[in-house]
C-alpha beads as a LAMMPS data file, in Angstrom:
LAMMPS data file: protein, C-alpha beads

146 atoms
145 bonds

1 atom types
1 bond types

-500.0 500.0 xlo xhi
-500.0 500.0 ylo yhi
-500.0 500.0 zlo zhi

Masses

1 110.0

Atoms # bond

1 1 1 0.000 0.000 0.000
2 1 1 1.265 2.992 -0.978
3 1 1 2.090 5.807 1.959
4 1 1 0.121 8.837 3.001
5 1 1 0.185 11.944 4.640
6 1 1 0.803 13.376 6.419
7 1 1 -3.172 14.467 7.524
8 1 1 -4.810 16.480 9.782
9 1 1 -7.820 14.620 9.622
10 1 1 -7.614 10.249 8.873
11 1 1 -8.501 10.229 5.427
12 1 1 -10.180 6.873 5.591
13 1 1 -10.867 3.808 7.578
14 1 1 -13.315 3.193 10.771
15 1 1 -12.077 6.573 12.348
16 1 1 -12.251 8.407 9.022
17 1 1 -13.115 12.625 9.375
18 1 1 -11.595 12.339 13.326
19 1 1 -8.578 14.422 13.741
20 1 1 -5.085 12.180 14.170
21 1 1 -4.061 14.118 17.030
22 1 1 -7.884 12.436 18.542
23 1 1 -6.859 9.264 17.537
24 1 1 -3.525 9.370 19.117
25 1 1 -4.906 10.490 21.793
26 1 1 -7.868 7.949 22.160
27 1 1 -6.814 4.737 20.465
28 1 1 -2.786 4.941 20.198
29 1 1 -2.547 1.291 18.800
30 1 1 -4.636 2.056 15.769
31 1 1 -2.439 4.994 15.509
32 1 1 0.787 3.253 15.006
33 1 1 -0.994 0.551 12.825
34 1 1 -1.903 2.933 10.272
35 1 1 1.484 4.491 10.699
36 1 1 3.311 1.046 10.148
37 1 1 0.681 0.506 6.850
38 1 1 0.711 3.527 5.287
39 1 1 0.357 6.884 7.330
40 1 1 3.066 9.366 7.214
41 1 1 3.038 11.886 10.114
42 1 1 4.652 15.009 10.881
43 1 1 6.837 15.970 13.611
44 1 1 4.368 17.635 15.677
45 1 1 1.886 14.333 15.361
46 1 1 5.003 12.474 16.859
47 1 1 5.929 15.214 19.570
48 1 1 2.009 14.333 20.609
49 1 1 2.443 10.468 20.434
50 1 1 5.780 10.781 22.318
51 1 1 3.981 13.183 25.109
52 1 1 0.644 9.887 25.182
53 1 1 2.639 7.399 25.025
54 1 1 4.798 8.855 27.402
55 1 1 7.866 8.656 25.404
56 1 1 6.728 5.985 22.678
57 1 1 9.248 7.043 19.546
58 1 1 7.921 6.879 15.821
59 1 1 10.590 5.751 13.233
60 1 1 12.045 9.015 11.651
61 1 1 11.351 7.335 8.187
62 1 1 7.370 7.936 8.882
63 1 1 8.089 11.521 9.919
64 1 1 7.574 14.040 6.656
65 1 1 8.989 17.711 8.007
66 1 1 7.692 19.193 4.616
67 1 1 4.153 19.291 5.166
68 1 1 0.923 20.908 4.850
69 1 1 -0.637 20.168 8.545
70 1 1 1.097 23.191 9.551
71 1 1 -1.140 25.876 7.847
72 1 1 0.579 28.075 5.684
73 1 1 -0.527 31.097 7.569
74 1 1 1.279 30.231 10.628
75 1 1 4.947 29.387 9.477
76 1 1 6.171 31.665 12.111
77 1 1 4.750 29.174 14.337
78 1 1 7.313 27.516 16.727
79 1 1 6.657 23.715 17.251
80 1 1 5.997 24.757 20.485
81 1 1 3.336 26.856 19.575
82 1 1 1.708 23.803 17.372
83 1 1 1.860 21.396 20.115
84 1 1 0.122 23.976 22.383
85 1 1 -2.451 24.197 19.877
86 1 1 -3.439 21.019 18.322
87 1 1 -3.029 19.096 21.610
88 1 1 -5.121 21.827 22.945
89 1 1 -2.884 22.848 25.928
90 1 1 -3.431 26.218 24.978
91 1 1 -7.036 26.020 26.421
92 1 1 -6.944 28.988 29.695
93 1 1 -10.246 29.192 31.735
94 1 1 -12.339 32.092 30.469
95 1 1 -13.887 34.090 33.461
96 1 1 -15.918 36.239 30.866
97 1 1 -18.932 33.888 31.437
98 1 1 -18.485 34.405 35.121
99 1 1 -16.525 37.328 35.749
100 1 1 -16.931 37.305 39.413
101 1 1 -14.665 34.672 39.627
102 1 1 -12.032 36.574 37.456
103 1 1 -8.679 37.165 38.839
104 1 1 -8.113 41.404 39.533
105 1 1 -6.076 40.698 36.665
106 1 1 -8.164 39.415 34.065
107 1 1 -9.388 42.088 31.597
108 1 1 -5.442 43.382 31.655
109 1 1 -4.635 39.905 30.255
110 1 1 -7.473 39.964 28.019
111 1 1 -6.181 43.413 26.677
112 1 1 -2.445 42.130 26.868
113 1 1 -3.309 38.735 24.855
114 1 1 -5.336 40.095 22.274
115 1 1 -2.749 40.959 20.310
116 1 1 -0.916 37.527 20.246
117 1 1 -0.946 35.560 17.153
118 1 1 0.794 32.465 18.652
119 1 1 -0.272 30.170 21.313
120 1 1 2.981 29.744 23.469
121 1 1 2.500 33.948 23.407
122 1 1 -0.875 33.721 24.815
123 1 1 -0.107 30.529 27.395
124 1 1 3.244 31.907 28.623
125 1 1 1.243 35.621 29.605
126 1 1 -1.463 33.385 31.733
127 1 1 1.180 32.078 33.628
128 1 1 3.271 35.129 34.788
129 1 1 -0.045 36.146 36.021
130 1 1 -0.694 33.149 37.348
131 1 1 2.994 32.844 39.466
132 1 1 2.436 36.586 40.465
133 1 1 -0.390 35.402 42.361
134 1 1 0.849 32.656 44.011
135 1 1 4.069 34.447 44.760
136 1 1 1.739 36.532 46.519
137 1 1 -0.313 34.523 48.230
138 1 1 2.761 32.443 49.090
139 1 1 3.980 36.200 50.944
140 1 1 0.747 36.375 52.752
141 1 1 0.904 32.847 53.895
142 1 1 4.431 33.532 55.286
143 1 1 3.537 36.463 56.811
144 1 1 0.589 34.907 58.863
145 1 1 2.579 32.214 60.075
146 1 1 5.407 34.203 61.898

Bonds

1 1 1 2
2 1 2 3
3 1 3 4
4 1 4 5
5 1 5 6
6 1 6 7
7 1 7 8
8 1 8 9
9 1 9 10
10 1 10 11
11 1 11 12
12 1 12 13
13 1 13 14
14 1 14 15
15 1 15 16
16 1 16 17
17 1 17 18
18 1 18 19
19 1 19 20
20 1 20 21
21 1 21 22
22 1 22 23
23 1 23 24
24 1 24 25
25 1 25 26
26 1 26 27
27 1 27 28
28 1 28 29
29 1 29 30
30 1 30 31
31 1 31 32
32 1 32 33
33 1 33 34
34 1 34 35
35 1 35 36
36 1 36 37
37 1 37 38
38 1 38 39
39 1 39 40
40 1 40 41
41 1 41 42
42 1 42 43
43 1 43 44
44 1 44 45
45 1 45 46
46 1 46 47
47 1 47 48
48 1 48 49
49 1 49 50
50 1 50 51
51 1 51 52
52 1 52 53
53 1 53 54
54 1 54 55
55 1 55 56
56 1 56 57
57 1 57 58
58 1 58 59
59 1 59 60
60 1 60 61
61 1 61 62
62 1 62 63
63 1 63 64
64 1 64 65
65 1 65 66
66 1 66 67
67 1 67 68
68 1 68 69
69 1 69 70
70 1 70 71
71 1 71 72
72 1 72 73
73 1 73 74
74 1 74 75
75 1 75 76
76 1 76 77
77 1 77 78
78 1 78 79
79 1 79 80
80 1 80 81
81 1 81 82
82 1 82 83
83 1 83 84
84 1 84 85
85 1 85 86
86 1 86 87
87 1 87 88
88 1 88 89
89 1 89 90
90 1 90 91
91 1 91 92
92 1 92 93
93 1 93 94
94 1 94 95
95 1 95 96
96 1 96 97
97 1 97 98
98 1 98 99
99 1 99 100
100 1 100 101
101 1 101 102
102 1 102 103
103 1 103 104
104 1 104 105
105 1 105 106
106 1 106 107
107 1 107 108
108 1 108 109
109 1 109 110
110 1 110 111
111 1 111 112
112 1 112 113
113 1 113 114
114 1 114 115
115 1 115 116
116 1 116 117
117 1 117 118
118 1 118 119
119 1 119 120
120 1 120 121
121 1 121 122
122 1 122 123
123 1 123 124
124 1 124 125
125 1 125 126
126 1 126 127
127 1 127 128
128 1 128 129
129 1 129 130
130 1 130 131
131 1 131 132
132 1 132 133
133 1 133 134
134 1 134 135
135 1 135 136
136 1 136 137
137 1 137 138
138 1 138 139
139 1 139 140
140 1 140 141
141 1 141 142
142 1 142 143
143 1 143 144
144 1 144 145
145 1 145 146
């Protein structure tokens, strides 16, 4: 059978229109059986498998770095910033549908953020927020205890 790929989406088969990072993620051995028939993958698809697997290794001869799942119109895109997004790490709560849980900082991030056009951008902003606020409560915890 002649190779394929690599895909965003599995082209065919029982688990055809699903997204490969989904079936890494949900049925792994089905994964590498369609990678030892005939699916070519690209680096970022094996960054995820290594991360499930927790450290499974795909053959560099099924890994294509010329390829199209990267869309064209983020090339400045770090692979970093496309493991982020298409294992959906880059997911931050959103207070805006209950803002009285938002942290004081919240609409400052919101203003900061919107400008980002990479993911890594966007998640490594949440968490300097995030570490200023436990640095502080970590202070006021300190302080109570002396």
């Amino acid at each position: 059978m002649q190779r394929e790929g690599p895909w965003d989406k599995i082209p065919r088969g029982i688990y055809q229109g699903k997204t490969v990072e989904w079936l890494i993620r949900n049925n792994p051995r089905y994964f590498m059986s369609c990678v030892k028939e005939w699916l070519d993958i690209s680096p970022t698809q094996a960054k995820i498998f290594k991360e499930v697997s927790q450290g499974g290794e795909i053959p560099d001869r099924y890994i294509i770095n010329d390829h199209s799942y990267r869309p064209r119109e983020i090339k400045d895109w770090t692979d970093r910033d496309c493991l982020l997004y298409y294992s959906n790490q880059d997911i931050l709560p959103n207070y805006d549908f209950d803002p009285s849980m938002a942290p004081e900082w919240w609409e400052e991030f919101r203003r900061r953020s919107a400008e980002f056009t990479r993911p890594s951008q966007t998640v490594d902003l949440y968490e300097s927020y995030v570490k200023k606020d436990l640095q502080k409560s970590l202070k006021m915890i300190c302080r109570d205890t002396r």
